[in-house]
Short mmCIF file of the C-alpha atoms (twelve columns), coordinates in Angstrom:
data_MODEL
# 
_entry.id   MODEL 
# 
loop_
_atom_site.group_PDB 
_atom_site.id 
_atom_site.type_symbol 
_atom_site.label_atom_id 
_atom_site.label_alt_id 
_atom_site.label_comp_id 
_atom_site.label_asym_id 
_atom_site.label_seq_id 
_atom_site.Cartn_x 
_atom_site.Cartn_y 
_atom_site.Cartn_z 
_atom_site.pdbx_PDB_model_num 
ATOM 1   C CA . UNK A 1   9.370   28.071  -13.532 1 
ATOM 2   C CA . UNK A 2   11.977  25.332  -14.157 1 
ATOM 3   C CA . UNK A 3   10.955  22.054  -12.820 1 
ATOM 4   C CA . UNK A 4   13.921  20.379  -11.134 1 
ATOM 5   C CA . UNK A 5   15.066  16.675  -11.583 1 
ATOM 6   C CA . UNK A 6   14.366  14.292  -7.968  1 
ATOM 7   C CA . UNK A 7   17.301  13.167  -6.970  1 
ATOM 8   C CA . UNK A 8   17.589  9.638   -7.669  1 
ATOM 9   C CA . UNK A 9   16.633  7.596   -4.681  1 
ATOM 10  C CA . UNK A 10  13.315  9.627   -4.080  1 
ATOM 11  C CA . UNK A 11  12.557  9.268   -8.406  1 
ATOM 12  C CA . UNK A 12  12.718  5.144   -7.591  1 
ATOM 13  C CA . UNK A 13  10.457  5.711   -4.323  1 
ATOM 14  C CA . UNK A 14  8.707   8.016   -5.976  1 
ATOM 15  C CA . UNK A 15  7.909   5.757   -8.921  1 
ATOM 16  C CA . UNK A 16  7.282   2.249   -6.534  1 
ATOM 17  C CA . UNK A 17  5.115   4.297   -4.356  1 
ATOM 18  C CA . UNK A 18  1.816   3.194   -6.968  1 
ATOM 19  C CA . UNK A 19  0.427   0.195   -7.427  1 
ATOM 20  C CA . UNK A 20  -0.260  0.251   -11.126 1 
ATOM 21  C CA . UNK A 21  3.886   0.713   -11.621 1 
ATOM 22  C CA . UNK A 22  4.648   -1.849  -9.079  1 
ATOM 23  C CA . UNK A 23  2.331   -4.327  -10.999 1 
ATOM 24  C CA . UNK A 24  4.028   -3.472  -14.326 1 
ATOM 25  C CA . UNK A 25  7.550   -4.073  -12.668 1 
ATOM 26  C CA . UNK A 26  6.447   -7.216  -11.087 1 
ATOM 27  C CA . UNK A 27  5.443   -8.135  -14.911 1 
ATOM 28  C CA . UNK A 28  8.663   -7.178  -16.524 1 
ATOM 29  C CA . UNK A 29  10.055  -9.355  -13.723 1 
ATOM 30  C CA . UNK A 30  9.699   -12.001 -16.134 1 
ATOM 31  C CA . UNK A 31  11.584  -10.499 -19.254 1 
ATOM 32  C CA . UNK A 32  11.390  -8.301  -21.900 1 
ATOM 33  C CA . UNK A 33  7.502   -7.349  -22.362 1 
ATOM 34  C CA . UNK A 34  6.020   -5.325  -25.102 1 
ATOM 35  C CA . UNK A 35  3.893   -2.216  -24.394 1 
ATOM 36  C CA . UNK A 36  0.724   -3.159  -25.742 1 
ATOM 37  C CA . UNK A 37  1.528   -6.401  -23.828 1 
ATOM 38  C CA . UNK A 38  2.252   -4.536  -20.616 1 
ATOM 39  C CA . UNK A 39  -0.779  -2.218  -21.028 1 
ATOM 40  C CA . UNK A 40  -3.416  -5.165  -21.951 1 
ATOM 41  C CA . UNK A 41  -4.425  -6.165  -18.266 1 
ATOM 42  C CA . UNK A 42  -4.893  -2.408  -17.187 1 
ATOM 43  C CA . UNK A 43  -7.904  -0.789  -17.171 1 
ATOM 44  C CA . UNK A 44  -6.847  2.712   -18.243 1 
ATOM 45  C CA . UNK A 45  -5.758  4.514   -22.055 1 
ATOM 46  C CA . UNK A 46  -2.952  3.774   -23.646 1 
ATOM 47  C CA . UNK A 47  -1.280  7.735   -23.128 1 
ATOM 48  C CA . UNK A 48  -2.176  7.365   -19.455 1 
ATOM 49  C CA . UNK A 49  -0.411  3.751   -19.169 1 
ATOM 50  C CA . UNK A 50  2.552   5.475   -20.936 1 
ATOM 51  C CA . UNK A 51  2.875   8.032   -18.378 1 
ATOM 52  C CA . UNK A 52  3.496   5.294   -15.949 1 
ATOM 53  C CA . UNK A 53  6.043   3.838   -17.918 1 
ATOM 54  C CA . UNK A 54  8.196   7.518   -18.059 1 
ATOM 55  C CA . UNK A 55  8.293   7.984   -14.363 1 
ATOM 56  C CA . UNK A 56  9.412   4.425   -14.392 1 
ATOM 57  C CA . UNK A 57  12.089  5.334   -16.925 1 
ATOM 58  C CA . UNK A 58  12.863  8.691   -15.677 1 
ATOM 59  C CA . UNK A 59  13.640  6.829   -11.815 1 
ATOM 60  C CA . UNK A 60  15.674  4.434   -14.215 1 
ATOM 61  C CA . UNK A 61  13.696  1.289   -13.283 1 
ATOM 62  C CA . UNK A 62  12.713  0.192   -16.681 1 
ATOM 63  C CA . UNK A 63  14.265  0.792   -20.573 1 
ATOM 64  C CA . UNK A 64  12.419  1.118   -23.277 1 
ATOM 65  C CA . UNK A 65  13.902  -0.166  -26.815 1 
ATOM 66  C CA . UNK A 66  12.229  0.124   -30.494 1 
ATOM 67  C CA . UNK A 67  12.487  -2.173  -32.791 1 
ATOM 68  C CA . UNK A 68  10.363  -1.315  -36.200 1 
ATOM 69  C CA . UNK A 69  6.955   -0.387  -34.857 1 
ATOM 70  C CA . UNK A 70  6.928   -2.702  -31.841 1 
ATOM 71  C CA . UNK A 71  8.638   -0.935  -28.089 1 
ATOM 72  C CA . UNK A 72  9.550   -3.222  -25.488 1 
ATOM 73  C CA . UNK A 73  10.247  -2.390  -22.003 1 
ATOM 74  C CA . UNK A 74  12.633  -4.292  -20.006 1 
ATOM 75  C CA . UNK A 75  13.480  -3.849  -16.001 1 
ATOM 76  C CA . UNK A 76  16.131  -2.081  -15.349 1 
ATOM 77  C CA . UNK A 77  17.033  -3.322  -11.474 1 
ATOM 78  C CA . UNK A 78  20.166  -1.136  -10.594 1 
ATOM 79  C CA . UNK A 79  18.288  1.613   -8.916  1 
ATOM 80  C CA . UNK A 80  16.663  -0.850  -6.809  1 
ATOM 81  C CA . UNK A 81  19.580  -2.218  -5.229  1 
ATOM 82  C CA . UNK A 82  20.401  1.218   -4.204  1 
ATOM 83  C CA . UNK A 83  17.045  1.352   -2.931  1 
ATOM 84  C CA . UNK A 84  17.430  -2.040  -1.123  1 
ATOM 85  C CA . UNK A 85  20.949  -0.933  0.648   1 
ATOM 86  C CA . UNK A 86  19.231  2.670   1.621   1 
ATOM 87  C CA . UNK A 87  16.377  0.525   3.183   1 
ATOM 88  C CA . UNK A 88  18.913  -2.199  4.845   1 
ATOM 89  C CA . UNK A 89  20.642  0.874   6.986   1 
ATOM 90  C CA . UNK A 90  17.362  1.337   8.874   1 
ATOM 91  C CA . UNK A 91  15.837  -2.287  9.062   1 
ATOM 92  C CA . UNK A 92  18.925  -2.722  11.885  1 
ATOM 93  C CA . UNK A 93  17.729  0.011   13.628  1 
ATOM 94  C CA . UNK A 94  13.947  -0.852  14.021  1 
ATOM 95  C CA . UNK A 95  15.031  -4.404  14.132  1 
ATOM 96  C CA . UNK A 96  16.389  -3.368  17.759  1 
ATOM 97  C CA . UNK A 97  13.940  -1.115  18.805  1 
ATOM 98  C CA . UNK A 98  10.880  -3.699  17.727  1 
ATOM 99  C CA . UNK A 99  12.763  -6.382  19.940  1 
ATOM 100 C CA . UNK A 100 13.113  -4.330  22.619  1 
ATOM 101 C CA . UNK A 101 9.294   -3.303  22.409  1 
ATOM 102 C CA . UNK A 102 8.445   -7.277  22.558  1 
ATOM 103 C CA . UNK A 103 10.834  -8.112  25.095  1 
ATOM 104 C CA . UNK A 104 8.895   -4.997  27.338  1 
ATOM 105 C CA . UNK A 105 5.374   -6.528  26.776  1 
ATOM 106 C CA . UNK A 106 6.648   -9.802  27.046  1 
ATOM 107 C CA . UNK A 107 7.866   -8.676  30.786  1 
ATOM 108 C CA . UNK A 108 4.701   -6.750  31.222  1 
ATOM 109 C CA . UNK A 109 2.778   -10.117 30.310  1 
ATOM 110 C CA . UNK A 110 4.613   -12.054 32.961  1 
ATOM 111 C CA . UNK A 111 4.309   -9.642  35.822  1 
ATOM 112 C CA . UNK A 112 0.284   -8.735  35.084  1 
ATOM 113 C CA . UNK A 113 -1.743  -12.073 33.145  1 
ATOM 114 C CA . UNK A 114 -4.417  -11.709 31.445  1 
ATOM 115 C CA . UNK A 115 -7.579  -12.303 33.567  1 
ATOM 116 C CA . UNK A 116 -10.429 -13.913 31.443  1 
ATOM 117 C CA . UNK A 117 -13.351 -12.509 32.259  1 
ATOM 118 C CA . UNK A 118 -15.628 -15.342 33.760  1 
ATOM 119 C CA . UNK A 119 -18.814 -16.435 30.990  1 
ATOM 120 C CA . UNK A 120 -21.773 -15.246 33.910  1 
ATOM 121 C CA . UNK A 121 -20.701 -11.567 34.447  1 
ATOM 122 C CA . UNK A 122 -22.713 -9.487  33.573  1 
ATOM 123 C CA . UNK A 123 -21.302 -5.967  31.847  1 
ATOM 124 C CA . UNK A 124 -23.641 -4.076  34.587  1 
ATOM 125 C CA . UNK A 125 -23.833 -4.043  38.281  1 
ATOM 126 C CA . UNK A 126 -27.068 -2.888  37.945  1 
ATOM 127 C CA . UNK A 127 -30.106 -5.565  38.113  1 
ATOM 128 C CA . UNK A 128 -32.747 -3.313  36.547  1 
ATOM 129 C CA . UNK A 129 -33.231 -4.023  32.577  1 
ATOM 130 C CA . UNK A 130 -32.706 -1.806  30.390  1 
ATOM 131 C CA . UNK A 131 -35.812 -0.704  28.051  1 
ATOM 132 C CA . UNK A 132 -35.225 0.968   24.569  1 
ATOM 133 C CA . UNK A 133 -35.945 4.615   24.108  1 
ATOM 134 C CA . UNK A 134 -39.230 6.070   22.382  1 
ATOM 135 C CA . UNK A 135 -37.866 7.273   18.416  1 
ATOM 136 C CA . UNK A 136 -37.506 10.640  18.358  1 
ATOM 137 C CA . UNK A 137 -39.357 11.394  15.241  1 
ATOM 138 C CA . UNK A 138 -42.985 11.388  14.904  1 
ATOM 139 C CA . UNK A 139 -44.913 9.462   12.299  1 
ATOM 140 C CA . UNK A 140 -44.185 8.643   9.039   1 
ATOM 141 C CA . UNK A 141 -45.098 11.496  6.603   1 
ATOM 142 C CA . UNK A 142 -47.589 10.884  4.019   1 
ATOM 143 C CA . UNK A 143 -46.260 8.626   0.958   1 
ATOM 144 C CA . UNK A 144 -46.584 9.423   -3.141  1 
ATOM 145 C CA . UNK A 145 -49.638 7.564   -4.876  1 
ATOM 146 C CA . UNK A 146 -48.483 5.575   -7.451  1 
# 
Protein backbone atom coordinates (compact mmCIF):
# COMPACT_ATOMS: atom_id res chain seq x y z
CA UNK A 1 0.00 0.00 0.00
CA UNK A 2 1.69 3.26 -1.11
CA UNK A 3 1.36 5.96 1.37
CA UNK A 4 0.56 9.23 -0.40
CA UNK A 5 2.25 12.69 0.24
CA UNK A 6 -0.49 15.52 2.17
CA UNK A 7 -0.81 18.10 0.13
CA UNK A 8 0.98 20.95 1.44
CA UNK A 9 -1.29 23.18 3.40
CA UNK A 10 -2.80 20.18 5.47
CA UNK A 11 1.33 18.76 6.03
CA UNK A 12 1.86 22.53 7.81
CA UNK A 13 -1.62 22.09 9.77
CA UNK A 14 -0.94 18.85 10.17
CA UNK A 15 2.48 19.44 11.72
CA UNK A 16 1.26 22.84 14.02
CA UNK A 17 -1.64 20.86 15.16
CA UNK A 18 0.87 19.46 18.43
CA UNK A 19 2.11 21.19 20.99
CA UNK A 20 5.53 19.65 21.35
CA UNK A 21 6.24 20.97 17.42
CA UNK A 22 4.70 24.27 18.07
CA UNK A 23 7.08 24.68 21.13
CA UNK A 24 10.11 23.66 19.03
CA UNK A 25 9.06 26.28 16.27
CA UNK A 26 8.45 28.91 18.78
CA UNK A 27 12.26 28.00 19.85
CA UNK A 28 13.78 28.13 16.45
CA UNK A 29 11.94 31.47 16.38
CA UNK A 30 15.02 32.75 17.75
CA UNK A 31 17.67 31.34 15.19
CA UNK A 32 19.47 28.57 14.20
CA UNK A 33 19.25 25.89 17.19
CA UNK A 34 21.07 22.66 17.42
CA UNK A 35 19.23 19.33 17.94
CA UNK A 36 20.50 18.27 21.10
CA UNK A 37 19.78 21.94 21.98
CA UNK A 38 16.23 21.74 20.69
CA UNK A 39 15.61 18.31 22.31
CA UNK A 40 17.16 19.29 25.93
CA UNK A 41 13.90 20.85 27.51
CA UNK A 42 11.66 17.85 26.29
CA UNK A 43 10.86 15.16 28.23
CA UNK A 44 10.87 12.37 25.63
CA UNK A 45 14.02 10.13 23.61
CA UNK A 46 16.01 11.50 21.35
CA UNK A 47 14.44 9.11 18.10
CA UNK A 48 11.00 10.20 19.29
CA UNK A 49 12.02 14.09 19.38
CA UNK A 50 13.43 13.42 15.86
CA UNK A 51 10.24 12.25 14.57
CA UNK A 52 8.86 15.59 15.41
CA UNK A 53 11.41 17.32 13.69
CA UNK A 54 10.60 15.17 10.09
CA UNK A 55 6.96 16.01 10.03
CA UNK A 56 8.21 19.47 10.65
CA UNK A 57 10.57 19.10 7.70
CA UNK A 58 8.41 17.05 5.56
CA UNK A 59 5.41 20.19 5.96
CA UNK A 60 8.62 22.33 5.09
CA UNK A 61 8.54 24.37 8.34
CA UNK A 62 12.00 23.75 9.49
CA UNK A 63 15.64 22.70 7.60
CA UNK A 64 17.92 20.74 8.92
CA UNK A 65 21.80 21.34 7.96
CA UNK A 66 25.04 19.17 9.09
CA UNK A 67 27.95 20.47 9.76
CA UNK A 68 30.71 17.71 11.04
CA UNK A 69 28.83 15.83 13.73
CA UNK A 70 26.70 18.72 15.00
CA UNK A 71 22.76 19.21 12.91
CA UNK A 72 21.10 22.36 13.30
CA UNK A 73 17.61 23.10 12.52
CA UNK A 74 16.54 26.39 11.39
CA UNK A 75 12.69 27.69 10.69
CA UNK A 76 11.77 27.61 7.57
CA UNK A 77 8.58 30.29 7.58
CA UNK A 78 7.35 30.15 3.86
CA UNK A 79 4.74 27.55 4.38
CA UNK A 80 3.36 29.55 7.08
CA UNK A 81 2.57 32.51 5.21
CA UNK A 82 0.60 30.34 2.98
CA UNK A 83 -0.96 29.13 5.98
CA UNK A 84 -1.57 32.71 7.29
CA UNK A 85 -3.26 33.93 3.78
CA UNK A 86 -5.47 30.47 3.73
CA UNK A 87 -6.54 31.48 7.34
CA UNK A 88 -7.02 35.42 6.42
CA UNK A 89 -9.85 34.32 3.63
CA UNK A 90 -12.08 33.06 6.45
CA UNK A 91 -11.27 35.46 9.46
CA UNK A 92 -13.51 38.11 7.09
CA UNK A 93 -16.13 35.85 7.02
CA UNK A 94 -16.58 35.00 10.80
CA UNK A 95 -15.47 38.49 11.46
CA UNK A 96 -19.10 39.39 10.01
CA UNK A 97 -21.02 36.75 11.23
CA UNK A 98 -19.48 37.18 15.05
CA UNK A 99 -20.56 40.98 14.74
CA UNK A 100 -23.70 40.28 13.66
CA UNK A 101 -24.18 37.64 16.58
CA UNK A 102 -23.15 40.62 19.15
CA UNK A 103 -25.07 43.20 17.56
CA UNK A 104 -28.34 40.45 18.01
CA UNK A 105 -27.66 39.97 21.80
CA UNK A 106 -26.77 43.36 22.17
CA UNK A 107 -30.55 44.16 20.81
CA UNK A 108 -31.86 41.27 22.78
CA UNK A 109 -30.12 42.93 25.96
CA UNK A 110 -31.85 46.22 25.38
CA UNK A 111 -35.34 44.98 24.73
CA UNK A 112 -35.30 42.18 27.85
CA UNK A 113 -32.61 43.44 31.04
CA UNK A 114 -31.36 41.39 33.15
CA UNK A 115 -33.48 41.14 36.36
CA UNK A 116 -31.23 40.53 39.49
CA UNK A 117 -32.71 38.30 41.50
CA UNK A 118 -33.46 40.12 44.91
CA UNK A 119 -30.80 38.72 48.06
CA UNK A 120 -34.20 37.33 50.33
CA UNK A 121 -35.76 34.92 47.74
CA UNK A 122 -35.77 32.00 48.53
CA UNK A 123 -35.11 29.14 45.57
CA UNK A 124 -38.51 27.39 46.96
CA UNK A 125 -42.03 28.46 47.35
CA UNK A 126 -42.37 25.94 49.68
CA UNK A 127 -41.98 26.86 53.61
CA UNK A 128 -41.44 23.29 54.83
CA UNK A 129 -37.51 22.40 55.33
CA UNK A 130 -36.09 20.08 53.72
CA UNK A 131 -34.51 17.02 55.84
CA UNK A 132 -31.69 14.78 54.34
CA UNK A 133 -32.46 11.26 53.29
CA UNK A 134 -31.59 8.02 55.44
CA UNK A 135 -28.09 6.36 53.43
CA UNK A 136 -29.05 3.70 51.58
CA UNK A 137 -26.51 1.24 52.69
CA UNK A 138 -26.53 -0.49 55.89
CA UNK A 139 -23.64 -0.59 58.32
CA UNK A 140 -20.24 -0.62 57.84
CA UNK A 141 -18.91 -4.19 57.20
CA UNK A 142 -16.51 -5.62 59.53
CA UNK A 143 -12.79 -4.12 59.18
CA UNK A 144 -9.19 -6.24 58.85
CA UNK A 145 -7.25 -6.62 62.30
CA UNK A 146 -4.09 -5.27 62.01
Amino acid sequence: MLKEKPAPLDAVFSALADPTRRAILAALAGGSRPVSELAAPFEMSLPGFMKHLAILEEAGLLQREKEGRVVSCTLSAGPMKHAADWLGRYEQFWAERLDSLARYLYHQQELTPWKTPSRNARPSHSPATTTSRPKKSGKRGPTRKR
